[in-house]
N, C-alpha and C positions, 0 to 999 in steps of 0.2 A: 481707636486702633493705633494713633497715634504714639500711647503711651507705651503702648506692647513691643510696636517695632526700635522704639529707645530702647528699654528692657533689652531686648534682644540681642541690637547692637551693641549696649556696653557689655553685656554679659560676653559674649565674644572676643572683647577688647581684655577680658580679665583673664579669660581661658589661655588668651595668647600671650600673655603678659604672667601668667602664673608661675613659670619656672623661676622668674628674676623677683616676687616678692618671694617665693620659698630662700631666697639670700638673703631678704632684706630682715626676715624673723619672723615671731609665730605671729604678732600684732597685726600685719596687713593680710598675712596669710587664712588667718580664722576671720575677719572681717570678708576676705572675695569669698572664703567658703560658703560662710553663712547668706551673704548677699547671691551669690548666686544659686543656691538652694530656694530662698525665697522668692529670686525672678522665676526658676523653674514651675516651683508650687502654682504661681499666679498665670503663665504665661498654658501650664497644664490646663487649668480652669477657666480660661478666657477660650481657650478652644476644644474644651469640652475633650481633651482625652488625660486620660488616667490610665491607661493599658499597662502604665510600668509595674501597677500594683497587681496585677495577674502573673506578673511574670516568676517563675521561682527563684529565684536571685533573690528578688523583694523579700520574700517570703524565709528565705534560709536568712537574711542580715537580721531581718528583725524578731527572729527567733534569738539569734544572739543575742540582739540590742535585750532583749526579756528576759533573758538568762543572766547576762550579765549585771540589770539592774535588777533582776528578783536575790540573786547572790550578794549586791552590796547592802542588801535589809539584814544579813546575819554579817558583816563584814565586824571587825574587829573595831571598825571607828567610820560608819555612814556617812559622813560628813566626807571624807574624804574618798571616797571609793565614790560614791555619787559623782563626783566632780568629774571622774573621769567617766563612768558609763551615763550617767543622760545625757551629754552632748554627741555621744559616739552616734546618735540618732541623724545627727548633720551632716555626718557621715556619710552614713546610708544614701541619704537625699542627695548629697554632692555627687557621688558614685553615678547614680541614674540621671543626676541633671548634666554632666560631663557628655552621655548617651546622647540624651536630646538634642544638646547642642550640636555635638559631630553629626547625630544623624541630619539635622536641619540645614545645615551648612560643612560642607564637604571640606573647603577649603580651610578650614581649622587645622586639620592634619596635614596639611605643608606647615602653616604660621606655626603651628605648636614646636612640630619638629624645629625649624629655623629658630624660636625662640630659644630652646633649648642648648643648638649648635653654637650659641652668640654667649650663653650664659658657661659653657662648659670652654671655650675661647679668650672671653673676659676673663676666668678662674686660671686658666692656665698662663696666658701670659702675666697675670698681677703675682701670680706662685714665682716666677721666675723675677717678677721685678724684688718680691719677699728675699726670695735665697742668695739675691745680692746686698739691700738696704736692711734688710731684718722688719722693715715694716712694709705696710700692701701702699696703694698710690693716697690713698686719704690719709698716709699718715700712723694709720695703728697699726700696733704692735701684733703681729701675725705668724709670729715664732714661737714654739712652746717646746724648749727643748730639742729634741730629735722630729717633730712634727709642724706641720702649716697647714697653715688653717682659712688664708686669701682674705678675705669679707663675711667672714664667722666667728672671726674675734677668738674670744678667747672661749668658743663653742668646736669644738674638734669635732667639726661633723662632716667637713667638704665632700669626704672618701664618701659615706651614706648618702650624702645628697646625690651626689653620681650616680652611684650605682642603684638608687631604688626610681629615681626616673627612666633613668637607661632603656629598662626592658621595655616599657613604653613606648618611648621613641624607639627602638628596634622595632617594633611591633607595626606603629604609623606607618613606618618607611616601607613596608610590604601593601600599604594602601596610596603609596607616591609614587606615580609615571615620572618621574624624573631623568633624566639622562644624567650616567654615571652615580645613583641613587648607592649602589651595594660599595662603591671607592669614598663615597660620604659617610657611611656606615663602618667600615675598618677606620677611617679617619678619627671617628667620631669615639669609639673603642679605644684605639690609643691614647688617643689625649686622656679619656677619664681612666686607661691604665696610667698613666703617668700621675695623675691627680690624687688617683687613690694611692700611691706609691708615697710622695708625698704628703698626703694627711697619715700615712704609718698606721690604718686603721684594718688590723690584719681580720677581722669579719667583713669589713667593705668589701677586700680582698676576694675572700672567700665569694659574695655575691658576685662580685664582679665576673670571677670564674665561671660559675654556675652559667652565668648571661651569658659568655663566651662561648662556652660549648652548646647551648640551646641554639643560641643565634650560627652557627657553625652547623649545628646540624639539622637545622632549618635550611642553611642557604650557603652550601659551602662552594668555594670557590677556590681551582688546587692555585692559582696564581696569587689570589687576593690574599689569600693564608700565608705565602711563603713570603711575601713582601710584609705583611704585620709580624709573621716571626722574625724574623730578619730587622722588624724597627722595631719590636719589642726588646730583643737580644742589643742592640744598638744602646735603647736607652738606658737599662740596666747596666751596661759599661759605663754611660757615662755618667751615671749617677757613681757608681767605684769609683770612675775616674777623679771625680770632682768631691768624692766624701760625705755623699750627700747623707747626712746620718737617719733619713726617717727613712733608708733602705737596711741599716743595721737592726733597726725594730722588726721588723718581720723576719731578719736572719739571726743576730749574733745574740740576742734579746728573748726572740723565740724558743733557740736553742736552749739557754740557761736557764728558762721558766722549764719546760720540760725536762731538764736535768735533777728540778727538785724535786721531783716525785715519780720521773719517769712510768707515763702512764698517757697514752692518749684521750682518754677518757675525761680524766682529771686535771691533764696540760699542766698545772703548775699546781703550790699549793695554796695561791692565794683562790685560784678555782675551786680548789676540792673543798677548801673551809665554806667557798659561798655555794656547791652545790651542799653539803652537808649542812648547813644551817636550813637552805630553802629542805629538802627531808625530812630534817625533825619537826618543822611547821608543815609540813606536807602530813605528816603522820598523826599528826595531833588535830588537826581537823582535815580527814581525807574527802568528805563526802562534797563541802560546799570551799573549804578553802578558808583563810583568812581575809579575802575583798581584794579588790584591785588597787595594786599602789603601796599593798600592806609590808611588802619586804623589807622597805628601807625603813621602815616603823619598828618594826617587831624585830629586826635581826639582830638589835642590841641587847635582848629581852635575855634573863641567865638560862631560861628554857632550851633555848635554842642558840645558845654561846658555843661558839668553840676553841673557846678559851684555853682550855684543859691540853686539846691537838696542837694548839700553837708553841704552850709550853715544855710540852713532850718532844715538840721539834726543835728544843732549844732556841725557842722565838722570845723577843717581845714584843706585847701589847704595848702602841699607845692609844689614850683614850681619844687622840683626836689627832685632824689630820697639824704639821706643825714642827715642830721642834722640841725635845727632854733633856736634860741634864744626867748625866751618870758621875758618881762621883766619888776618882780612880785615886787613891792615895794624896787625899784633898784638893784634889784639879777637877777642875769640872770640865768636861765637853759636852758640846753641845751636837746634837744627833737628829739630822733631819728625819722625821718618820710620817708613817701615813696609816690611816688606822685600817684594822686586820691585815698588816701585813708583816710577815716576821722578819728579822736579822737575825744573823747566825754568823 
């Protein structure tokens, strides 16, 4: 019995600790997945309940998990479509072992949220120590142009990372007797609007919103609202104020993609060439697909080029992302480019 209640206890320790390895990279993150899948499985079996497999949940993931790996037997290259759907199975397990553990131990859902609040706090004030030294406190280089990126390097994901926990921790925070629980939650909202402003990750955005109004019209509050618009409104000045350029991404950036093709649909036209490529591979095997992962493969393939639109747009191709020569009345310049995406 001994061994079960370690099990238990570290597994707790990792659940509450999990938002800060999702910083650290996929390596520790796929290790506590998998480790705590397999305390679950063991910890199921030693007390003899298995209930989670009745439940339909169960039943709808691994209908997918089937589909998705009976589709990567016709994928375009097995080898690689595999890779991604039999581990999605660990998935599955991590999902319902997450359950067990909140059901088994309550107090999860303060530590989880707290962890959380500590990880979205360390990001915010290292963004701020970034937009003065240009590097985070360790040192690296955490500027990318108009965007920051904290302790993700040279991975532009901060904005994501916020916002696909978030709804999470929103969620907890409706199972925490806390005093002043909903002024921690506006709290907690701004800083990952400020964060995600910062990473210039204008889908984070987008989610972010989404959670905004859910969580608002879950639990709206006319005073709590009018103090986050009012620090919302606040910090958008002083991002202008101060030129903070990963605010011109989602305005001055945005605008001029949607000027090339003026279309919401299509947003710009380096979109319309990558919805138009994924179509002509959507058309040519409609029924099972090309496999998981097959886009970045096959979107080079002359089947599915859109080459022909790029040049019609008076674009060019280059074959890679980098730098070309053009060569103007025997001078050469040299021309930063990026592949499928035109100049004009």
């Amino acid at each position: 019995m001994k061994l079960e209640q370690q099990l238990f206890k570290f597994s707790n320790y990792l659940i509450i600790i999990f938002p800060i390895l999702l910083i650290t990279g996929p390596f520790l993150t796929d290790l506590a997945v998998t480790f705590l899948g397999i305390s679950f499985l063991f910890l199921s079996y030693s007390i003899n309940r298995f209930s989670f497999v009745k439940e339909n949940y169960f039943f709808f993931f691994l209908i997918i998990f089937f589909y998705l790996n009976f589709n990567s037997i016709f994928s375009f290259d097995p080898k690689i479509s595999f890779r991604s759907t039999l581990p999605f199975l660990r998935i599955v397990i991590f999902i319902f072992a997450l359950s067990f553990f909140l059901r088994f131990n309550k107090k999860l859902y303060l530590y989880f949220f707290l962890s959380f609040v500590f990880c979205v706090i360390i990001l915010f004030l290292d963004s701020i120590y970034v937009i003065y030294n240009k590097t985070n406190i360790f040192n690296q280089v955490s500027t990318h142009g108009d965007r920051y990126s904290s302790f993700f390097g040279s991975k532009l994901i901060m904005g994501s990372y916020v916002t696909r926990i978030l709804p999470l921790v929103l969620g907890l925070s409706f199972f925490l007797k806390l005093n002043k629980i909903q002024e921690y939650c506006y709290l907690i909202l701004l800083i990952s609007f400020i964060l995600v402003l910062l990473s210039g990750e204008r889908l984070a955005l987008i989610y972010w919103i989404m959670v905004f109004f859910f969580y608002i019209f879950l639990n709206f509050k006319k005073k709590y609202f009018f103090y986050f618009f009012f620090a919302a409104i606040t910090v958008i000045s002083i991002f202008y104020l101060f030129d903070i350029k990963s605010l011109k991404r989602f305005t001055i950036h945005t605008y001029s993609q949607y000027n090339e093709i003026n279309s919401l649909v299509n947003f710009s036209f380096r979109h319309y060439t990558h919805y138009l490529t994924a179509y002509r591979m959507f058309l040519d095997n409609k029924i099972l697909g090309h496999g998981v992962k097959s886009f970045r493969y096959l979107c080079s393939d002359e089947k599915y080029s859109t080459l022909n639109e790029i040049i019609n747009a008076n674009g060019i191709k280059s074959p890679s992302n980098g730098y070309f020569s053009i060569n103007l009345n025997e001078k050469y310049y040299a021309i930063k480019s990026f592949k499928n995406i035109s100049f004009r």
